[in-house]
N, C-alpha and C positions, 0 to 999 in steps of 0.2 A: 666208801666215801669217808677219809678221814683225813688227818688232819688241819691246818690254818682254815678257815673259808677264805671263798675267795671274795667274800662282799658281805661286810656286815650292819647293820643298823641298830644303833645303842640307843635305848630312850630317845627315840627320833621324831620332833615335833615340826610338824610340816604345816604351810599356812602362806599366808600372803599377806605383806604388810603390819610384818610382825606380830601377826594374831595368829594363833593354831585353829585348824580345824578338825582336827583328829587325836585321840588319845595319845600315846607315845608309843611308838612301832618298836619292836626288838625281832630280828630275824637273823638267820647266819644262812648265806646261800655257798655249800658245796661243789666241789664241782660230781658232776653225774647227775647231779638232782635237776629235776622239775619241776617246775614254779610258775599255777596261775594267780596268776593277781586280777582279781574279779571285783564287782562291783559297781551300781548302776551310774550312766552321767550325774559328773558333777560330787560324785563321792570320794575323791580328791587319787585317782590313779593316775592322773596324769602330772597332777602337782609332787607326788611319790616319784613319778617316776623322773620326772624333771632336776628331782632335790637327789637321786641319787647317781645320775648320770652329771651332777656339778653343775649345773645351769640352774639351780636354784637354793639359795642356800636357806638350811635347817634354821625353825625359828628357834629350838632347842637341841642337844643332843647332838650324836656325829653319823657320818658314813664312811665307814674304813674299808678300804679294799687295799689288798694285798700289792706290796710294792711290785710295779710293774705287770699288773695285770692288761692282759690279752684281752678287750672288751670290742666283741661288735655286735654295733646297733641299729638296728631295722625300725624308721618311722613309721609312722601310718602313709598308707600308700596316697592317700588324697595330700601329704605335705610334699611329695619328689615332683619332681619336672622331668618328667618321663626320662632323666638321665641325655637332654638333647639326642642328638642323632646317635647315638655309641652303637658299635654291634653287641652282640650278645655276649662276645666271649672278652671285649672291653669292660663293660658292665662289670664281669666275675673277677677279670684281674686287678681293677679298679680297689677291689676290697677286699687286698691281701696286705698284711701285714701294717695296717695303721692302726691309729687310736680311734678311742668310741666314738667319732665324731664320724659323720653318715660320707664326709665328705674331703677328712684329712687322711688323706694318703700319705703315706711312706716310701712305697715304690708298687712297681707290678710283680705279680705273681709270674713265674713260668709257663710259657704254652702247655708243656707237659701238666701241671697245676692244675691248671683251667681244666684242660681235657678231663683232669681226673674226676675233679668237683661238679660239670657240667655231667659227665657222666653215673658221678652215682643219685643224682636229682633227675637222672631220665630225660637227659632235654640235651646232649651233645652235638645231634642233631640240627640243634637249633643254630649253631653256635657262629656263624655268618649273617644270619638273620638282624636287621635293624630291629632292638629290644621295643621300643615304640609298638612294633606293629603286632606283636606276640598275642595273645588270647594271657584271660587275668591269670587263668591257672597255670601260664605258661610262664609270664613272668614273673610268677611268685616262685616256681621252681628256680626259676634263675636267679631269684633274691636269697634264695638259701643254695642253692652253690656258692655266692657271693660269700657267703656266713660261712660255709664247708672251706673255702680256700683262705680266710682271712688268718687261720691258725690262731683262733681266739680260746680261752679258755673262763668265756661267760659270753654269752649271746644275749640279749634283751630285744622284744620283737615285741612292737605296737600295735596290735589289733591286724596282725598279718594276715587273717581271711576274712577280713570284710565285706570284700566285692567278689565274694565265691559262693557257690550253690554247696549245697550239705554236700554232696558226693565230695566236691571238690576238697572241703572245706577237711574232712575226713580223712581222706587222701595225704592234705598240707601236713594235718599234725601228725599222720604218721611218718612223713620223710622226717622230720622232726626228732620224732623220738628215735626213729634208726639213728639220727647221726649225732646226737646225745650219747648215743649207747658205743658208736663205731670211735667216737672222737673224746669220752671222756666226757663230755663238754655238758655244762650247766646251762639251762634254757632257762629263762622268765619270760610268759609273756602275757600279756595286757589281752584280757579278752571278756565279751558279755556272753561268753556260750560256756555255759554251763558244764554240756559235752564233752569240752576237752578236760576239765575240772577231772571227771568220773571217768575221765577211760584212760587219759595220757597221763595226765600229771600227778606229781605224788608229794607236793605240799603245796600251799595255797594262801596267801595272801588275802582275807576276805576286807575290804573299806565301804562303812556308810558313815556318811557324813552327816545322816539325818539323826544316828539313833545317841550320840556317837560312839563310832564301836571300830574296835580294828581286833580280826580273829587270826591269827596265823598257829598253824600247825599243819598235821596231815589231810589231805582231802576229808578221810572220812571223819577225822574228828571239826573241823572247818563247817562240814555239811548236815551233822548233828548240832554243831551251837544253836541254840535259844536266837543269836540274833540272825543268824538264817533263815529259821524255818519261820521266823516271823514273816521276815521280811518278803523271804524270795522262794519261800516254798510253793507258790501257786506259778512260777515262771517255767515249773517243770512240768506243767503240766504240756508246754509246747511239744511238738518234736525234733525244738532243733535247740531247748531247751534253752533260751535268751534272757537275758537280764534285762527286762526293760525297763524306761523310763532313765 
């Protein structure tokens, strides 16, 4: 993992209405790397994440990404409209080759494409199927073919198993990290499970709002800071290890 990154954040003061609520963020995201950005409601990851996808601008500092980067982006699944009636294999080519926006396309991908991406997420099967009707685990798979054929070179994905059971949930981030690993490709994603922190990902974004404190480095050094174990060391005591509050 070397050279440019593909997404960086310089002294980046993030806030609403011209006030900060966070220290000043510094991170360089690679591609190959993995990136959770953790932290409980209301601890400004979504305002992060808002300010670095351009829909909210920095109340200090910048966000630089590489000219003409590849970015697709996966909201939280409570913000889609089930994508109206699309079949499944609509859905996947829907989200080849545009920009970060969930819903600017570019053009479609190739039958051949789809078949590819639908098939290494284990769902090809599906792929006549009205996406509406699918089970959650079903269409999350189809939301990361969506990702696998978009030919992005950074992914950012909003709290993508939320409406999944541990098995499932387990399941998500490893097609995840296979296709991190098959494609090169830099994942961020927004999540209160602690889990994927310690088994998937290999830096980490930590934000509270309350203390206030922004940690980034490697999981393991993330998960020894002082404002971790203050904070969030008693959340592991779960076993599906959640951020709450």
């Amino acid at each position: 993992m070397t050279g440019a990154p593909l997404l960086r954040c310089d002294a980046l003061v993030i806030g609403h209405g011209g006030r900060g609520i966070l220290p000043p963020i510094d991170l360089s995201i690679q591609r190959g790397q993995f990136w959770a950005v953790i932290g409980r409601n209301g601890s400004g990851k979504t305002t992060w994440l808002r300010t670095v996808l351009g829909l909210a601008e920095p109340i200090r500092g910048s966000v630089r990404r590489t000219p003409g980067l590849r970015l697709s982006y996966l909201p939280q699944r409570n913000t889609l409209d089930e994508l109206h009636p699309l079949l499944v294999r609509e859905v996947v080519a829907l989200g080849a080759e545009r920009d970060w926006s969930f819903l600017g396309f570019r053009r479609q991908a190739s039958a051949e494409h789809v078949r590819h991406a639908l098939s290494e997420m284990g769902v090809l099967e599906l792929a006549e199927r009205p996406f509406r009707q699918l089970s959650e685990g079903q269409k999350q798979r189809v939301l990361f073919a969506r990702v696998a054929a978009s030919n992005a070179e950074l992914a950012i994905l909003d709290e993508p198993t939320s409406a999944m059971d541990v098995i499932a949930e387990r399941e998500a981030f490893g097609l995840l990290d296979n296709l991190r690993r098959r494609q090169n490709l830099a994942i961020v994603v927004v999540s209160h499970y602690l889990g994927l922190a310690r088994s998937v990902a290999d830096r980490a974004l930590l934000l509270d709002r309350d203390a206030p404190a922004v940690i980034v480095g490697t999981c393991d050094e993330v998960f020894v800071s002082q404002v971790f174990t203050d904070r969030y060391a008693s959340d592991l005591s779960s076993d599906r290890h959640v951020i709450s509050g």
